[in-house]
N, C-alpha and C positions, 0 to 999 in steps of 0.2 A: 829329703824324705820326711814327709809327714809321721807323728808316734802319736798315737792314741791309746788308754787306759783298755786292759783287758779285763772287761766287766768292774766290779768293785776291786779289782785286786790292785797291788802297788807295781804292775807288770806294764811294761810301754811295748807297744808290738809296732811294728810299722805297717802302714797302712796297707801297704802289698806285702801278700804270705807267700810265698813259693811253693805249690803243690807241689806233693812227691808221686803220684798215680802211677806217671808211665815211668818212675827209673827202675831200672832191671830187667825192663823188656822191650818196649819202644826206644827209651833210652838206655845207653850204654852205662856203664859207670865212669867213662872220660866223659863223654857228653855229661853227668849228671854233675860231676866235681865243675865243671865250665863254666854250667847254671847257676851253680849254689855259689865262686866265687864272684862271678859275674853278680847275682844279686846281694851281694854282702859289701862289694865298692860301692853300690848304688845306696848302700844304708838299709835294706833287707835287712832284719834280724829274726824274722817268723819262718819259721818251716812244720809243714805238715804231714805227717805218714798216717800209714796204717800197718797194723799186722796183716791183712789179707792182701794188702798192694803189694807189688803191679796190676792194674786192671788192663784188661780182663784177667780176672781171678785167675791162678793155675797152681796146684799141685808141684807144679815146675819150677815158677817164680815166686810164689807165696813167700813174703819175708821182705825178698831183696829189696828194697825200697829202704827199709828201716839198715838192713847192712852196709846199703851203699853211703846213707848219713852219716852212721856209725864211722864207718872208712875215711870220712872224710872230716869229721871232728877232731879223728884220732891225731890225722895228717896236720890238720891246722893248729890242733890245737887251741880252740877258740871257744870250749864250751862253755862257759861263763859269759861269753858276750852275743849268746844266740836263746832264743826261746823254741822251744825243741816241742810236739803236739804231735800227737798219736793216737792211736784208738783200739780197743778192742772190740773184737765181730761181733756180732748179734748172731741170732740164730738162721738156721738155714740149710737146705737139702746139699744146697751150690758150697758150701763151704765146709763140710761136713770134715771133709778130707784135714784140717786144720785141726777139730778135735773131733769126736765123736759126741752128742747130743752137746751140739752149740746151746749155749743159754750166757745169760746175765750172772750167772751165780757165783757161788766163794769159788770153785773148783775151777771153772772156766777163765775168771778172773785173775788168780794167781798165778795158772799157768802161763796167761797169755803175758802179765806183766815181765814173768821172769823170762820170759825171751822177748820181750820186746827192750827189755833193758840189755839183756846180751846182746841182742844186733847191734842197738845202736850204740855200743862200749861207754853205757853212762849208768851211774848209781841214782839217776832221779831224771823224771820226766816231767817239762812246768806243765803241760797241760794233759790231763787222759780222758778223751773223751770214749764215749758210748756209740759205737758206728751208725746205731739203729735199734728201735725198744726192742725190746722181748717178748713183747704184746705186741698182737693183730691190731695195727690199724693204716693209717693211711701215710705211705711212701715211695718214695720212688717210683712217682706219679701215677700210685692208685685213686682215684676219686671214690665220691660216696662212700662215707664210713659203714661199715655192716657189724654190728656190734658180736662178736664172740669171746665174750667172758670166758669160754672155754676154753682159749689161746691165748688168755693173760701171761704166761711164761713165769716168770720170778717175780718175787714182788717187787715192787720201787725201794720197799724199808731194807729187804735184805739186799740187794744189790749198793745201797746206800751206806749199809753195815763196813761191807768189803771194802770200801771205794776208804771210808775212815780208817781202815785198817792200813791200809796204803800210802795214807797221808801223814800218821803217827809213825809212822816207819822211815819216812823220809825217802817212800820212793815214787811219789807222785807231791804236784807243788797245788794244783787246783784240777777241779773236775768241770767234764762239758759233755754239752749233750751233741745229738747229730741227728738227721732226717726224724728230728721229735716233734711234734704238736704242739699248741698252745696250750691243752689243757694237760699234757707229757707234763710239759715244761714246768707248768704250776704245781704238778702233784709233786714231784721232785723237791720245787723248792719249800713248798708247805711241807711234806714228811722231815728234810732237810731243820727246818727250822724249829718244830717240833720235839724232835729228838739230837738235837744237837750234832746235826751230820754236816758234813762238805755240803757248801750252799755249789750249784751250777753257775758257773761265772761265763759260760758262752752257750751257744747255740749253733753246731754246723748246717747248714740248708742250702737244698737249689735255692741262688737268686739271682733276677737278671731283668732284663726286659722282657724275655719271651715268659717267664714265670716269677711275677710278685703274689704268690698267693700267700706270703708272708704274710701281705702285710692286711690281710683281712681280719687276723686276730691274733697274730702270735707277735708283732711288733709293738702292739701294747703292754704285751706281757713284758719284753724286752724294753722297754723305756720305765715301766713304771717299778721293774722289780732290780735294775739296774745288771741287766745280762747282755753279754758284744753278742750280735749276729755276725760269724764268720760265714759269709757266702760261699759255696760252691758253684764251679760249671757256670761260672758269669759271664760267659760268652756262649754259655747251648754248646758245648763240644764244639767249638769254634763256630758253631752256625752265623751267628752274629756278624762276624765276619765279613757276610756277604759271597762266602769260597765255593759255598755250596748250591749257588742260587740258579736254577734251572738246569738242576738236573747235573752242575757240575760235580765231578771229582777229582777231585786235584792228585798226582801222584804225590805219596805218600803223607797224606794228609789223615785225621787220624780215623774217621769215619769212613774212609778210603781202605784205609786198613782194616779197621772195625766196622761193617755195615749194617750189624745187629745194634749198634746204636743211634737208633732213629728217633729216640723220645722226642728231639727236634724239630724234624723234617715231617708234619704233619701241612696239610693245607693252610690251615689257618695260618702256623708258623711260621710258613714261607711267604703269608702275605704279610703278615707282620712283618719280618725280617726283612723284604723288597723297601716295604716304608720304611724301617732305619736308617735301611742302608741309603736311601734318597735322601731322609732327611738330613745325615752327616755330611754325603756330601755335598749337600746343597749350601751347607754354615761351612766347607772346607777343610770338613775332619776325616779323618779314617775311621769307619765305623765300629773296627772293631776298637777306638780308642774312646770313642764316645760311649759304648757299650758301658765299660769297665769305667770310664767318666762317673756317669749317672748314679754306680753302685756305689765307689768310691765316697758319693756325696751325700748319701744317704746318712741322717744323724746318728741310726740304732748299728751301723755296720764300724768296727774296732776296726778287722782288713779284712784286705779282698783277695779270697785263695786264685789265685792263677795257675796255670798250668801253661807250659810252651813246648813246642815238640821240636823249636830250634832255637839258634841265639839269638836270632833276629827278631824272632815273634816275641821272645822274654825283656829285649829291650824296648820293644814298643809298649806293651804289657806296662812294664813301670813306670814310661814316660807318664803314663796317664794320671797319676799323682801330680802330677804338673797342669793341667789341663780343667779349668773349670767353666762349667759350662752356664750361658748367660742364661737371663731368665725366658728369653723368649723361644730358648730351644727345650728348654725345662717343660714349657708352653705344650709346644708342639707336640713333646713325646709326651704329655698325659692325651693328647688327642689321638693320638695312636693307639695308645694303651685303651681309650676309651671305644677306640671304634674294635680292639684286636683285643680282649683283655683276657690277662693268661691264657696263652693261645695253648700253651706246651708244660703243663703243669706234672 
């Protein structure tokens, strides 16, 4: 297993993160312990939650992700030799049920700490990021910014206030952002440096083949200000794959499951995704190995969160840390990208 530096900090993550999305509802809590040792022989040390996970979000499952890690710390006893990353919500109608008027703020904040530190049975978290701003702007694949100052939410300074509060306490180790911007990203770290706050040591984002909009201005930010891009969803909800290609659904597969998430499955995306998938295996790859390849290789990317709905899919998922791809396939896929670009942002 490859370790790479998370952000400035003196933190080694391994290059594959282990998403926690589906445990507690897709995933069972045996299936999720199976995952979690299975990628910890492999040299795995990064794990990712949330307090809203399991997705799709519910009332029902809300939490268990962060409990079934908890359970399974407790069991190993291994918390010192894993880096543990989590988030709290942003705002929102859909999540409401979590607190009442979600925001960025001290109250929301606190709360959400103190039980995310009770699930997962630990006195400190290395990483807490921000799931998503507080302020209106552009996520989870909205395009065209529309500017409403009116929907600022909390400010960056007080939100930054709290996040110090939590680091002087000894129950957060460094802060991160998640579905933020490039100019998010910078207002952050300029308030940050300013007034002597927790500098943003990562950045969570869609990234993949079907969406580099990354790297149109916020990978600059991330190279010159010294912040890890941790990737999300780098295979498109398994699109990438090739599983889903004309119309297939596979039994139990997770779109199959899920049909409302289709940010993938657009025309363009599936013609993108037809050339991937030719192009891999035309060099002899699996495409979804070259997929998570390509990210993997990426300079501003520390790891690359995965997600597997079996054991099977998690072990080929990590092979791909093994896996470097020459330069004439590198080639190929910027001419993809140039004829397909960001098909599915």
């Amino acid at each position: 297993m490859q370790y790479n530096k998370l952000g400035n900090t003196d933190i080694d993550v391994s290059a594959i993160c282990l998403g926690t999305m589906t445990f507690g509802s897709d995933q069972s809590e045996a299936d999720a312990f199976q995952q979690m040792d299975y990628a910890v022989e492999q040299g795995v040390n990064f794990f990712d939650g949330a307090e809203m996970y399991p997705i799709p979000t519910s009332a029902d499952y809300q939490g268990r992700n962060e409990e079934i890690i908890g359970s399974w710390l407790k069991a190993r006893q291994n918390r010192d030799k894993v880096v543990i990353a989590t988030k709290v919500t942003g705002p929102g109608e859909m999540v409401s049920y979590i607190r009442p008027d979600m925001g960025l703020d001290r109250r929301n904040i606190r709360e959400a700490i103190t039980n995310s530190l009770r699930r997962l049975q630990t006195d400190y978290i290395d990483l807490y990021q921000l799931h998503w701003p507080d302020r209106a702007t552009n996520f989870f694949g909205q395009l065209n910014y529309t500017h409403q100052p009116e929907k600022d939410g909390t400010p960056i300074l007080e939100t930054l206030n709290v996040l110090q509060e939590l680091v002087s306490e000894g129950l957060i180790r460094h802060v991160g952002l998640s579905n933020e911007t490039a100019w998010g990203t910078m207002k952050f770290l300029q308030l940050a440096e300013m007034h002597k706050l927790p500098k943003c040591v990562s950045v969570q984002n869609p990234f993949s083949l079907l969406n580099r909009t990354a790297e149109i201005s916020l990978t600059e930010v991330l190279h010159r200000e010294g912040v890890s891009l941790l990737p999300y969803s780098p295979l498109g909800f398994g699109v990438l794959s090739g599983k889903y290609l004309n119309g297939a659904r596979p039994e139990e597969a997770r779109i199959t499951r899920h049909p409302t998430y289709a940010r993938y499955l657009n025309e363009q995306g599936q013609l993108a995704t037809q050339a991937y998938v030719n192009l891999a295996k035309a060099h002899g790859l699996d495409p979804a190995v070259m997929a998570l390849a390509w990210v993997n290789s990426r300079p501003y990317v520390s790891s690359n969160i995965i997600g597997a709905s079996n054991l099977a899919q998690l072990k080929d998922n990590i092979a791909s840390v093994s896996v470097t791809l020459s330069d004439q396939l590198l080639s190929e896929i910027e001419a993809i990208h140039a004829r397909y670009p960001n098909p599915c942002p």
